[in-house]
LUMSE-542476 format. One record per residue: x negated, y negated, z negated of N, C-alpha, C in turn; residue number from 1. Coordinates in steps of 0.001 Angstrom, whole numbers, plus 500000, padded with zeros to 6 digits. Example, Ala and Ser with C-alpha at 12.3 -4.5 7.8 and 13.67 -1.06 7.14 Angstrom:
BEGIN
      npx      npy      npz     capx     capy     capz      cpx      cpy      cpz     i
   486810   505690   492200   487700   504500   492200   486800   503300   492200     1
   487150   502250   492920   486330   501060   492860   487100   499970   492130     2
//
This chain:
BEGIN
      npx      npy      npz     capx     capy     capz      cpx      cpy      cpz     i
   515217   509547   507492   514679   508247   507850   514315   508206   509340     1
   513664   509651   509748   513370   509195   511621   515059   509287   512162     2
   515977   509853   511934   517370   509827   512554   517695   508373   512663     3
   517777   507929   511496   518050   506253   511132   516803   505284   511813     4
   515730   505933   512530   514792   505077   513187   514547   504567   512362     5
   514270   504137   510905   513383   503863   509971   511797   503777   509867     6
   511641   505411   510161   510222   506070   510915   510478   506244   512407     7
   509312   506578   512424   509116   506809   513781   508240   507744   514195     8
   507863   509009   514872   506550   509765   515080   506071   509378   515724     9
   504442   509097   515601   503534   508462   515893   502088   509392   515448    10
   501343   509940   516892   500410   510743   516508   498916   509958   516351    11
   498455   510381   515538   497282   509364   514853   496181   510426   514627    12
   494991   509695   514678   493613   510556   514208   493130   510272   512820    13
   492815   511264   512465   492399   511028   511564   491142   509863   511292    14
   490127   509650   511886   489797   508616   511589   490439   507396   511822    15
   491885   506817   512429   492600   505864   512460   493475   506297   511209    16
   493889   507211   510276   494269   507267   508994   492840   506734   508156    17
   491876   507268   508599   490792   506748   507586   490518   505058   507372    18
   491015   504682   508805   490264   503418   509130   491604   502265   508769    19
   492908   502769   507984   493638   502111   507658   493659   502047   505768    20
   493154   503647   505629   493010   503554   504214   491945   503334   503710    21
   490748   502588   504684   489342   501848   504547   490180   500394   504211    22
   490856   499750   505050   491283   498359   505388   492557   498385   504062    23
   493088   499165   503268   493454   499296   502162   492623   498851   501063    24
   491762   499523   500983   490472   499587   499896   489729   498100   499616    25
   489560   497802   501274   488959   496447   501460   489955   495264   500689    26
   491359   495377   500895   492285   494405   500238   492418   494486   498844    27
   492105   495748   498254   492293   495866   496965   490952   494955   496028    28
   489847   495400   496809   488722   494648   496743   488980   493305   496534    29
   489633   492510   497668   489630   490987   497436   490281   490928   496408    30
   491536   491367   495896   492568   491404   495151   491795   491193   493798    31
   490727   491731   493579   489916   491601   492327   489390   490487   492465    32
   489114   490167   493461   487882   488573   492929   488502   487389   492092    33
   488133   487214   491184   488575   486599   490023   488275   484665   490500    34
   487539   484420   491437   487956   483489   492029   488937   483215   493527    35
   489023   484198   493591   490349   484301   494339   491762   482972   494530    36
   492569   482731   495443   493631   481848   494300   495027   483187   494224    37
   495958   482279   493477   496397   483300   492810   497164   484089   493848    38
   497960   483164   495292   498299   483477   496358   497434   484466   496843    39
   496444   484040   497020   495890   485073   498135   495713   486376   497096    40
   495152   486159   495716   495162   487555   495132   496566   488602   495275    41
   497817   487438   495137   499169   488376   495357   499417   489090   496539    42
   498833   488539   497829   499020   488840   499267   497838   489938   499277    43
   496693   490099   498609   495832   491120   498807   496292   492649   497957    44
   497018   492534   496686   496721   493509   495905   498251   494254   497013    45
   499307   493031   497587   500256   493853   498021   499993   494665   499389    46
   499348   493524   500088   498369   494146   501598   497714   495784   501385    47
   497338   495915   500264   496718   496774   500129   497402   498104   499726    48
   498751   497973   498656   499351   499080   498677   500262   499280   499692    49
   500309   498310   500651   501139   498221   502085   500304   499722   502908    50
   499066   498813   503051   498092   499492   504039   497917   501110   503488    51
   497777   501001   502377   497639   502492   501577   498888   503418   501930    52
   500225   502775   502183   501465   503711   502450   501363   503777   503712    53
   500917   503135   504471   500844   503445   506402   500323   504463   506529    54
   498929   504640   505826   497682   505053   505895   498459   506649   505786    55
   499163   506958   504648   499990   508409   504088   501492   508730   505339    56
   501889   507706   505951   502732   507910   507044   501473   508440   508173    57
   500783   507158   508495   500348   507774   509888   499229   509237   509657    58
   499238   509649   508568   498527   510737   508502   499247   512477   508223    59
   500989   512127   508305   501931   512771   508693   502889   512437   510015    60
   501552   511854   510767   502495   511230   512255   503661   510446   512610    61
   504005   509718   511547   504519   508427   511553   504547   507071   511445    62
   505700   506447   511627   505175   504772   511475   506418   504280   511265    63
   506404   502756   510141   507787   502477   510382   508566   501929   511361    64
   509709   502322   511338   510111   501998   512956   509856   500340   512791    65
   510496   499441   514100   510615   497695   513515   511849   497366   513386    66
   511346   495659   512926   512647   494853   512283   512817   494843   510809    67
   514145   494337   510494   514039   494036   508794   513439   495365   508080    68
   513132   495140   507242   513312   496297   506321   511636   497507   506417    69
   511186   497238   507000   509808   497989   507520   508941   498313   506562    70
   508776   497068   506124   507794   497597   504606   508695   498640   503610    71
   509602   498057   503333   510548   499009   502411   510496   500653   503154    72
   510988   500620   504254   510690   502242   505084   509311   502600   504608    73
   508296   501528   504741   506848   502425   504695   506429   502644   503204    74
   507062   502173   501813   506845   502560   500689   507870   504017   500899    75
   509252   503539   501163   510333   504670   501170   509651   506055   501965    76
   509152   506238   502457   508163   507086   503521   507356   507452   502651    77
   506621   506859   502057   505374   507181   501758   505431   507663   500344    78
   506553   508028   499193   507233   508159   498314   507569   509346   498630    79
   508690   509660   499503   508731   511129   500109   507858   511877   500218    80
   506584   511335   500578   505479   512215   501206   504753   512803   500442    81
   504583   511675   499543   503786   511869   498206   503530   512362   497182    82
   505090   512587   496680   505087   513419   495323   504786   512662   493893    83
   504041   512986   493131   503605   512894   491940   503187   511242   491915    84
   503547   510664   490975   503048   509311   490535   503423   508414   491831    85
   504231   508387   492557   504666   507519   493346   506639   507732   493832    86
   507151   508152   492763   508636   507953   492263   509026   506757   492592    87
   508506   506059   491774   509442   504677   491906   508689   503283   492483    88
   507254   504055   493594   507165   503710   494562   508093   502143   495255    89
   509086   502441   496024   510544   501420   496219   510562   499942   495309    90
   510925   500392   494040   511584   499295   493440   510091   498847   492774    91
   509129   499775   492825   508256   498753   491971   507126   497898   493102    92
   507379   498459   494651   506439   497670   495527   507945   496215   495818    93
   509441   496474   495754   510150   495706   495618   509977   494041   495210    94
   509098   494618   493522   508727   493608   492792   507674   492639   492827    95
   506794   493157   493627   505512   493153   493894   505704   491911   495307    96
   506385   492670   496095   506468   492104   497263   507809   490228   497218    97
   508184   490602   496040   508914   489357   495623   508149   488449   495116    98
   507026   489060   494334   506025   488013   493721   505557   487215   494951    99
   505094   487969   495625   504522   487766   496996   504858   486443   497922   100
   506331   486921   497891   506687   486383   498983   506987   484832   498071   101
   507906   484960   496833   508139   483586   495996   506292   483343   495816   102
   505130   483058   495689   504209   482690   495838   504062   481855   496963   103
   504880   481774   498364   504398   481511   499415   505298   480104   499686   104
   506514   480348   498834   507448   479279   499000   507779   478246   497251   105
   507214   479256   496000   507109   478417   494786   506438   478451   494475   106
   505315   477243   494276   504441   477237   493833   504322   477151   491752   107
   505089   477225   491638   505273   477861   490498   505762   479301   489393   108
   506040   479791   490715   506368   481206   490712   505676   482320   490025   109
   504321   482125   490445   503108   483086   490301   502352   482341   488730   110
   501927   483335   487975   500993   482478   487238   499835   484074   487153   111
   499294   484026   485532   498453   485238   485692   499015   486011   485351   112
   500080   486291   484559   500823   487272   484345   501336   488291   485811   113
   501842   487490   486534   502186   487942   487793   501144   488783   488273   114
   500353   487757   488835   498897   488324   488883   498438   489443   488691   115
   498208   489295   487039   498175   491230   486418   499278   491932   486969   116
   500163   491816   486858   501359   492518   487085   501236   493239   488508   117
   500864   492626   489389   500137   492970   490727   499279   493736   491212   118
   498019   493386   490244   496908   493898   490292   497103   495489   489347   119
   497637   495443   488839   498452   496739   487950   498974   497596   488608   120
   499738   497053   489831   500875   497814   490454   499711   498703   491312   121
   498434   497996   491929   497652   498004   493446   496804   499130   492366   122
   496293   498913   491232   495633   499950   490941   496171   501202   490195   123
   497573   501528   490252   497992   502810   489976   498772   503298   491457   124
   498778   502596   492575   499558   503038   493429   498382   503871   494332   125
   497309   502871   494702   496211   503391   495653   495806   504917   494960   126
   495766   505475   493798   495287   506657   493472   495804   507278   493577   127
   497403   507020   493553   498679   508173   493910   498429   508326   495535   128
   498240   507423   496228   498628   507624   497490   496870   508388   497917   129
   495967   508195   497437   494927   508657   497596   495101   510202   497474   130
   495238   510641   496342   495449   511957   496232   496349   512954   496913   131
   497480   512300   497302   498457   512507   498332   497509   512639   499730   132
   496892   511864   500560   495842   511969   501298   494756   512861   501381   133
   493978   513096   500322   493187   514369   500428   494010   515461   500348   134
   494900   515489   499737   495614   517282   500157   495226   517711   501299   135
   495270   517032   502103   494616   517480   503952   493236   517172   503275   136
   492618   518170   503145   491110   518269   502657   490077   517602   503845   137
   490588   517834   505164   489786   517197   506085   489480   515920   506225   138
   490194   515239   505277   490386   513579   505095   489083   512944   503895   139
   489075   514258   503268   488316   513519   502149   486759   512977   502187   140
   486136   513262   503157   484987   512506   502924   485280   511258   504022   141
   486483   511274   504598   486222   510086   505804   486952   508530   504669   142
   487188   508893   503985   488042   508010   502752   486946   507627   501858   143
   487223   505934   501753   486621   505283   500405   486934   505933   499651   144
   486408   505883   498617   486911   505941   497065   487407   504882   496784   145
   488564   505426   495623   489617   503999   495264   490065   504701   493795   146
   489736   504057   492666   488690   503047   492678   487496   503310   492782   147
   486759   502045   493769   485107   502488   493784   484315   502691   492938   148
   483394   503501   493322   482387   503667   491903   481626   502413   491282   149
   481347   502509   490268   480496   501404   489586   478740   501319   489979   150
//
């Protein structure tokens, strides 16, 4: 993917990995508010497993390169990196990001099903990519918890 300029190396601190997989956490957050509308809940739960795959690039010194296709590099990236419980990563942020985007142009597109379907995707992805993240043990107290405690 860096040959194909897909990625890109990009050296980052760890608290700018922290402070992206803070601004993750925060979207997943809105993503829950049950008065939310259904748009903005779709644009938050995806914002958030967006921000969560940057967060696992720039904390192996990358970024996606630009132009079409960027988000797809930064799940595709962040899938590689990851390992365990983030396989099919790709086709299922794919789906996610279609809800998304048909939300913005049909307003009939989205209902709550979608919704869940979303909010489903944001809360099994952030824990994969979380755990992927503390492996560098030095990360772990600068990181929310996801999901937060009660």
């Amino acid at each position: 993917m860096i040959d194909a300029k897909r990625l890109r190396e990009q050296a980052t601190s760890k608290q700018s990995v922290a402070a992206i997989w803070n601004k993750a956490v925060e979207s997943a957050r809105d993503a829950e508010i049950p008065e939310l509308s259904m748009d903005g809940a779709l644009q938050a739960a995806y914002n958030a497993g967006h921000l969560a795959a940057l967060a696992l690039l720039a904390a192996h010194g990358l970024r996606p390169g630009g132009g079409q296709g960027h988000h797809e590099a930064a799940f595709a990236g962040a899938a590689a990196i990851g390992g365990a419980g983030l396989e099919d990563l790709v086709p299922d942020s794919e789906e996610i990001r279609g809800l998304r985007k048909g939300s913005l142009y049909d307003p009939v597109i989205a209902g709550l099903e979608e919704r869940q379907l979303a909010l489903e995707w944001m809360r099994g992805t952030l824990p994969s990519i979380r755990r992927a993240l503390v492996a560098d043990s030095s990360l772990t107290n600068l990181l929310q918890a996801y999901p937060p405690p009660v």
